[in-house]
PyMOL commands that place a pseudoatom at each C-alpha (Angstrom):
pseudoatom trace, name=CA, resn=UNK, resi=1, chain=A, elem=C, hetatm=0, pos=[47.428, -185.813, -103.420]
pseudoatom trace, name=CA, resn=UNK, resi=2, chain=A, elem=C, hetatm=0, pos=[49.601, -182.908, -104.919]
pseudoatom trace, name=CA, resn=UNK, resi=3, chain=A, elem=C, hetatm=0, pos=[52.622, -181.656, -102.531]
pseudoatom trace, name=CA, resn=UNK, resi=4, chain=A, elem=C, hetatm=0, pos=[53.300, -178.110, -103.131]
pseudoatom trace, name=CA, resn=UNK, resi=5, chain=A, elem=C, hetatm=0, pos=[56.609, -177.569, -104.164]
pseudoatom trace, name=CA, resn=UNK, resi=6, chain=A, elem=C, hetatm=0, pos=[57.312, -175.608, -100.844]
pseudoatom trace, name=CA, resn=UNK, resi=7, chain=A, elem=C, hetatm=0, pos=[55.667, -177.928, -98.508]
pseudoatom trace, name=CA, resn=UNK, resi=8, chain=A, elem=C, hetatm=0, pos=[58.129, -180.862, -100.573]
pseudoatom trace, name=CA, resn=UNK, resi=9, chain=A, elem=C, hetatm=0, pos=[61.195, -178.208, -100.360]
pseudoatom trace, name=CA, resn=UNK, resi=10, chain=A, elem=C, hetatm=0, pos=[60.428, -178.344, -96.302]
pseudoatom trace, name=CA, resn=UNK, resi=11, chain=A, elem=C, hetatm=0, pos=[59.989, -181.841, -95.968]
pseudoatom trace, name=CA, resn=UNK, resi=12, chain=A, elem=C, hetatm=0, pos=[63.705, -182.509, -97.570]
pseudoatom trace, name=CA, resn=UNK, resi=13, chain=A, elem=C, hetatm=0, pos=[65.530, -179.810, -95.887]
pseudoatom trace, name=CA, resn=UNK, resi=14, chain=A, elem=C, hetatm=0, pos=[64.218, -181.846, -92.643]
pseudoatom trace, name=CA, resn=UNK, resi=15, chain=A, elem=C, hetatm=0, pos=[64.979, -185.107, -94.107]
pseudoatom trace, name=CA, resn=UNK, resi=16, chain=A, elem=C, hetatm=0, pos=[68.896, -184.222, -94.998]
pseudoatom trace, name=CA, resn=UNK, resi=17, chain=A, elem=C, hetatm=0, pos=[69.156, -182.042, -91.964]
pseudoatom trace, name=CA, resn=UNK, resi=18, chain=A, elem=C, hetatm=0, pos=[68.029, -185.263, -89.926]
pseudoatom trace, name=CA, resn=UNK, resi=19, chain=A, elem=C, hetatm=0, pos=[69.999, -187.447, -91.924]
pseudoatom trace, name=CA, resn=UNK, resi=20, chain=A, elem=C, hetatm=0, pos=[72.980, -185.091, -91.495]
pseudoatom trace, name=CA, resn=UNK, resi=21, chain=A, elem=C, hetatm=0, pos=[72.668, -184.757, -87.970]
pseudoatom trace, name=CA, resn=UNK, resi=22, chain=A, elem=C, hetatm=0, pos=[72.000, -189.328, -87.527]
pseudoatom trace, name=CA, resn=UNK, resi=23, chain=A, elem=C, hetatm=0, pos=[75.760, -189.525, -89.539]
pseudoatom trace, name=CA, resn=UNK, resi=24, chain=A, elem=C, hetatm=0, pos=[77.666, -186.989, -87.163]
pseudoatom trace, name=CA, resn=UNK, resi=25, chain=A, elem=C, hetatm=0, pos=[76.125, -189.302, -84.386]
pseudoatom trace, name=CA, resn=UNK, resi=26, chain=A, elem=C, hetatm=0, pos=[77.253, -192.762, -85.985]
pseudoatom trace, name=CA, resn=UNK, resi=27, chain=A, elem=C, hetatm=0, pos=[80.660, -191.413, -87.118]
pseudoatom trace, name=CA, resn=UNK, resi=28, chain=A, elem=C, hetatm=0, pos=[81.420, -189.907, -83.101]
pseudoatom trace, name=CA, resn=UNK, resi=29, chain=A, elem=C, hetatm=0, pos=[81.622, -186.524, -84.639]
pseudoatom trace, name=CA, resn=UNK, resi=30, chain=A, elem=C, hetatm=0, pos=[78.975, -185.212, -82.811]
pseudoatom trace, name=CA, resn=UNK, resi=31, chain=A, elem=C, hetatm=0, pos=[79.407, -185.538, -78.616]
pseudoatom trace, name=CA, resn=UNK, resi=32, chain=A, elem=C, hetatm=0, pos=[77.102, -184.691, -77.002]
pseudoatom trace, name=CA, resn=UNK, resi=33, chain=A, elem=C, hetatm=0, pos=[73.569, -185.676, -78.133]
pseudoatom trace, name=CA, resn=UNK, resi=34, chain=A, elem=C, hetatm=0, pos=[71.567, -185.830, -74.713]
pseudoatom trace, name=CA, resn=UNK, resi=35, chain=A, elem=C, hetatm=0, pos=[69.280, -183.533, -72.913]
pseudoatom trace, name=CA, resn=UNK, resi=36, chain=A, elem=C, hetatm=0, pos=[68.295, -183.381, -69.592]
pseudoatom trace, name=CA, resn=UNK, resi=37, chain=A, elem=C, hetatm=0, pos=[64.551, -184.270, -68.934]
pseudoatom trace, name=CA, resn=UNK, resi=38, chain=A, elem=C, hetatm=0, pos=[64.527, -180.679, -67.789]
pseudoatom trace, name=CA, resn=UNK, resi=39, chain=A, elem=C, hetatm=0, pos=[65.355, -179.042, -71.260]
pseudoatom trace, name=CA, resn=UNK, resi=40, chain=A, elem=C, hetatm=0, pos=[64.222, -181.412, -73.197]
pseudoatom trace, name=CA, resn=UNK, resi=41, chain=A, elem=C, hetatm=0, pos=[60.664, -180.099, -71.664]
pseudoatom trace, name=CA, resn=UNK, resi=42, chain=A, elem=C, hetatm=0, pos=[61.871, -176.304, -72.265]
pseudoatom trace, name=CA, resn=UNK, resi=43, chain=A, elem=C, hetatm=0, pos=[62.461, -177.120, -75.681]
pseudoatom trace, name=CA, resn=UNK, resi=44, chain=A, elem=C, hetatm=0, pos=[59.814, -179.662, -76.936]
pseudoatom trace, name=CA, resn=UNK, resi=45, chain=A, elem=C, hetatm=0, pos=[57.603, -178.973, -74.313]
pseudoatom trace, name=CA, resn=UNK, resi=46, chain=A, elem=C, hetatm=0, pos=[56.390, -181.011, -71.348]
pseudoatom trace, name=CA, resn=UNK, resi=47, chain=A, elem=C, hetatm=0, pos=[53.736, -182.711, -72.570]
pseudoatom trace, name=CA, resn=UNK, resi=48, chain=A, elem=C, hetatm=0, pos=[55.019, -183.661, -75.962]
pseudoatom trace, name=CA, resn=UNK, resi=49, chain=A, elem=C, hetatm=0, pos=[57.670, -185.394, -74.680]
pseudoatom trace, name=CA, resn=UNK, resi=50, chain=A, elem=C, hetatm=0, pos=[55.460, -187.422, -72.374]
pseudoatom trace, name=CA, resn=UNK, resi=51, chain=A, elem=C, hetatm=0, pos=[52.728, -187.935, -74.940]
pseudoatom trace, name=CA, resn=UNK, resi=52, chain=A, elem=C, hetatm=0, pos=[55.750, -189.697, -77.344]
pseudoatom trace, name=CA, resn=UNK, resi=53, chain=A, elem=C, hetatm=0, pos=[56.938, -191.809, -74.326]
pseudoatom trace, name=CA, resn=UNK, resi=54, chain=A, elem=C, hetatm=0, pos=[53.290, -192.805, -73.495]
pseudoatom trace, name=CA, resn=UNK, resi=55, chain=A, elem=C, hetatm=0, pos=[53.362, -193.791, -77.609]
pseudoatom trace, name=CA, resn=UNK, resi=56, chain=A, elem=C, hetatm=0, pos=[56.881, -195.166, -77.259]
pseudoatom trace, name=CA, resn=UNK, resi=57, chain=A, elem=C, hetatm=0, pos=[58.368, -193.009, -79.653]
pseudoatom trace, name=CA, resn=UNK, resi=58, chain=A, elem=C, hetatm=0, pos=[61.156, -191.557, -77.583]
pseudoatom trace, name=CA, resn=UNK, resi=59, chain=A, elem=C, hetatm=0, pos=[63.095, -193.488, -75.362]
pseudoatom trace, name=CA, resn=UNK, resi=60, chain=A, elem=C, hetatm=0, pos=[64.559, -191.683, -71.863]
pseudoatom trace, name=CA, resn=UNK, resi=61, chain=A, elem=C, hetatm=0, pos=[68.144, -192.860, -71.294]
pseudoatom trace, name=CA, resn=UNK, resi=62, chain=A, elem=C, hetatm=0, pos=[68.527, -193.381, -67.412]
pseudoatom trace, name=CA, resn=UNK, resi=63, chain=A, elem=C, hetatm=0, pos=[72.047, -194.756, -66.013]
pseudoatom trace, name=CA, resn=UNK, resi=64, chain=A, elem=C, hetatm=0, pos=[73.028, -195.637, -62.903]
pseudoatom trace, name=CA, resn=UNK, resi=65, chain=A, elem=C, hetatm=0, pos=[69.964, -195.470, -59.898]
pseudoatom trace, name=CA, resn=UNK, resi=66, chain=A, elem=C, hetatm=0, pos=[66.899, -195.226, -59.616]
pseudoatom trace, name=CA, resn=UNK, resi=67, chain=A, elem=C, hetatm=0, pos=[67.847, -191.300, -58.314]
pseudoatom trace, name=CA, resn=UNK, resi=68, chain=A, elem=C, hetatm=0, pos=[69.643, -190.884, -61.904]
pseudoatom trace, name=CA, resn=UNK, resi=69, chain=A, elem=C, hetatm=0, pos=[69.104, -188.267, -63.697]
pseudoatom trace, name=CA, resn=UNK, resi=70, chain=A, elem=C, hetatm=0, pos=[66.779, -189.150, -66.744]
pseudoatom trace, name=CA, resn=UNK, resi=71, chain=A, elem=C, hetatm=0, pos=[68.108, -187.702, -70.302]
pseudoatom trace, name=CA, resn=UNK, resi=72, chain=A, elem=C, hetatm=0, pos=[66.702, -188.314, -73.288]
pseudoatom trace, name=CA, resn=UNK, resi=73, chain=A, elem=C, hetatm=0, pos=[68.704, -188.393, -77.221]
pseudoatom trace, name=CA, resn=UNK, resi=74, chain=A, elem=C, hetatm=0, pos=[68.190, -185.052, -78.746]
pseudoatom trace, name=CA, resn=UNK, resi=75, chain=A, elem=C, hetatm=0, pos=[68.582, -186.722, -82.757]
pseudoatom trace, name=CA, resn=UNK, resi=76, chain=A, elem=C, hetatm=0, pos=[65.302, -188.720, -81.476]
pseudoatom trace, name=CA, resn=UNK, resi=77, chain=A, elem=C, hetatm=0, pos=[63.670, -186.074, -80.301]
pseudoatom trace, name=CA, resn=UNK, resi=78, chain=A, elem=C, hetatm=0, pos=[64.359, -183.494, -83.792]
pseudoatom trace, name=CA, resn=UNK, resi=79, chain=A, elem=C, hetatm=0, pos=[63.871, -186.616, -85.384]
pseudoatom trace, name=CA, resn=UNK, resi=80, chain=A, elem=C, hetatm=0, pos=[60.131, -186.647, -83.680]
pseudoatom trace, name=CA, resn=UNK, resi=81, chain=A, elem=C, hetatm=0, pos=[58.801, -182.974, -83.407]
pseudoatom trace, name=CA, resn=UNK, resi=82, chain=A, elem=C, hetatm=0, pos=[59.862, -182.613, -87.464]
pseudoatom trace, name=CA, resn=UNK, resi=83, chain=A, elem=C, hetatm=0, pos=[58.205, -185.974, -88.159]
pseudoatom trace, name=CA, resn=UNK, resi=84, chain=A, elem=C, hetatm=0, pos=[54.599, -184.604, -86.514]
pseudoatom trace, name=CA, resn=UNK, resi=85, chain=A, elem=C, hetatm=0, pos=[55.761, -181.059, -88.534]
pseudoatom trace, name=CA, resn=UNK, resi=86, chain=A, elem=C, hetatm=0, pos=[55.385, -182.378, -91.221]
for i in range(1, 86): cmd.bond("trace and resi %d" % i, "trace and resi %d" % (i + 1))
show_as sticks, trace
zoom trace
């Protein structure tokens, strides 16, 4: 199967963009890398984010309570939505 050289020009701007994003993350550079459960929905819509917890893609990141407020790790869910992009 033949990639156009577009479609392979996409799929590594993701990749570094991904990969850029994972290193800010490890190195503490980057802060703040949760979303609420509420924009996470806005963003990646509801039922995305549900359908890759029912699949156990995505991980929601609950502390405290069982009244805590549920976030989930924006780099996981880019890392998701470009994966099914592509």
């Amino acid at each position: 199967m033949e990639i156009a050289d577009y479609k392979l020009q996409k799929m590594l701007t993701a990749a570094a963009e991904l990969g850029a994003i994972n290193a800010l993350k490890k190195a503490g550079i980057m802060q703040k890398d949760e979303l609420s459960q509420r924009e996470a929905f806005r963003r990646f819509g509801e039922a995305n984010v549900r359908r890759w917890r029912l699949m156990g893609k995505l991980k929601r990141i609950k502390l405290g309570d069982r009244n805590a407020k549920v976030t989930y790790s924006l780099t996981e869910l880019e890392t998701i939505s470009q994966s099914e992009k592509l």
